[in-house]
C-alpha positions, 0 to 999 in steps of 0.5 A: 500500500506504501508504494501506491503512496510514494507513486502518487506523491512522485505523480504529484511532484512530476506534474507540479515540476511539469506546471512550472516548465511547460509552454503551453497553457492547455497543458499546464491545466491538465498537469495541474489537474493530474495533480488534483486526481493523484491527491484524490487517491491518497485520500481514499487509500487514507480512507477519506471518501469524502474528501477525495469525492470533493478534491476529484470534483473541485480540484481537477474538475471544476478548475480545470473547467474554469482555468481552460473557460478563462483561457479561451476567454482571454484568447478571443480578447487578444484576437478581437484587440488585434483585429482593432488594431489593425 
């Protein structure tokens, strides 16, 4: 059981290390939500069902949502100021 821990801690420690270097955007989000889904498994081999249930949820689902909606948002600004531009 120890090493589905030290597994996830490292997927946790490699995607918050990949969060930080990554070019992209998108992929920033998904290694962030990588991050949210590992912490999810410890709390429920810990048995904290609930806790887990609510990081899956809010932590790699509703952020993910929200980070990739402002994105686009902020995308189609750039897009419409430089057509203002010009």
């Amino acid at each position: 059981m120890i090493w589905v821990i030290a597994l996830m801690v490292f997927i946790m420690l490699v995607g918050a290390v990949t969060v930080l270097l990554v070019d992209s955007h998108v992929s920033a989000i998904a290694a962030s939500s990588a991050v949210s889904l590992a912490l999810s498994v410890i709390f429920v081999i810990l048995q904290a069902p609930d806790v887990a249930m609510t990081e899956a949820v809010v932590g790699s689902g509703l952020s993910s949502v929200i980070l990739a909606l402002a994105l686009f948002r902020l995308n189609r600004n750039k897009a419409k100021m430089e057509q203002s531009d010009a």
